[in-house]
Structure formats: structure tokens, C-alpha cells
C-alpha atoms as one frame of an Amber mdcrd trajectory, in Angstrom:
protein
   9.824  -9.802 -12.416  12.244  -8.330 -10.025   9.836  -6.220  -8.317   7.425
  -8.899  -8.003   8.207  -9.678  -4.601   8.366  -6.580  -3.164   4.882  -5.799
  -4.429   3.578  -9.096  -2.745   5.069  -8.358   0.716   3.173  -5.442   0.650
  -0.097  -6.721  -0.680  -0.339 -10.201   0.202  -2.113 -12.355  -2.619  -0.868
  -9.581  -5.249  -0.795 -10.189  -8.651   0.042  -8.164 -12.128  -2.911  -7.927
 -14.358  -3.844  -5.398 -16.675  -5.439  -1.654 -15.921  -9.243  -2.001 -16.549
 -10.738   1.314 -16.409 -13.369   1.303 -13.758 -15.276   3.849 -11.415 -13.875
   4.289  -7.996 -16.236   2.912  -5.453 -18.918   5.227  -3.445 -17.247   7.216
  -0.105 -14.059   5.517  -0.637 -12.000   9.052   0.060  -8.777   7.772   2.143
  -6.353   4.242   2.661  -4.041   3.512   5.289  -1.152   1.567   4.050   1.204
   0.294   6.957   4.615  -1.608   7.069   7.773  -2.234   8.538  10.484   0.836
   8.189  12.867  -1.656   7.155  11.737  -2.255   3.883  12.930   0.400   1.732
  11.609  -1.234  -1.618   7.899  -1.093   0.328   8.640   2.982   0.586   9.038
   3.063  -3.083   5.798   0.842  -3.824   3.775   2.853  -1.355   4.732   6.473
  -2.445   3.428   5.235  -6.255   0.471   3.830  -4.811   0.115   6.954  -3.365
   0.622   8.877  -6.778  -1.934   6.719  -8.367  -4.288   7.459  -5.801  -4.235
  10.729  -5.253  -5.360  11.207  -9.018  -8.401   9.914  -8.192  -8.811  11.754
  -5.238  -7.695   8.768  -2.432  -5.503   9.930   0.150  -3.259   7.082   1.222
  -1.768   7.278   4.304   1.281   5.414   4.622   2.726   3.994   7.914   6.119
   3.047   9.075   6.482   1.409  11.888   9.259  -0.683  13.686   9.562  -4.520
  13.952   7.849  -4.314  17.754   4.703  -2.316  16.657   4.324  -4.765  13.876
   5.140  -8.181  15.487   2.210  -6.554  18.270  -0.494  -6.205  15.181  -2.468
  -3.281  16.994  -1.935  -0.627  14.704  -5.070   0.348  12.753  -4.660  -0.530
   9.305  -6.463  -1.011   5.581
């Protein structure tokens, strides 16, 4: 449960459920992940996600930004 929370700040509305083996979906090829540098434990999430991804052939692209490009909201996101 410790790492619950982290996971959540990341991906709002996140949840722990079970792998269900499924086909990735048509053209999706690339993700843009973006968060605030301060959060270290979101680094860690992110460069699994990226792991995971990159086995099936997603590139994620992950994003750090600081606390004024964030607090803006114009960066372009997934």
C-alpha cells in the first residue's frame, strides 16, 4: 500500500487491478507522461511505465517540469 499514493498522483483515478492480457490498441505508437520535478517517487513510477511500454513498442515520453510550468497547465500532455 505504500506506493499507492504515489501511483495516484500520477494517474489520477488510479487503481490496482490485475494484468489482463489484451491487444494494444490500433496506431497507439507513443505517450507523453508529464509532472512536477519535485516528485522523485513520480520519476520512479514513470521510468517503469516506461519499461512496460516500451515492450510493447510505446515510447513514453516523460516530462519534468517545474512548479510554474505546471501551475500554468500549457504544456502538451497525455
Amino acid at each position: 500500500q505504500q506506493l499507492w499514493f504515489p501511483a495516484y498522483g500520477l494517474l489520477p483515478r488510479w487503481h490496482h487491478a490485475r494484468t489482463i492480457k489484451s491487444e494494444k490498441p490500433a496506431g497507439l505508437e507513443s505517450l507523453t507522461l508529464t509532472f512536477y520535478q519535485d516528485h522523485s517517487e513520480h520519476r520512479v513510477i514513470a521510468g517503469i511505465m516506461q519499461q512496460i511500454l516500451a515492450s510493447h513498442q510505446v515510447t513514453l515520453e516523460i516530462k519534468e517540469i517545474s512548479y510554474d510550468q505546471w501551475h500554468e497547465g500549457e504544456i502538451e500532455s497525455d
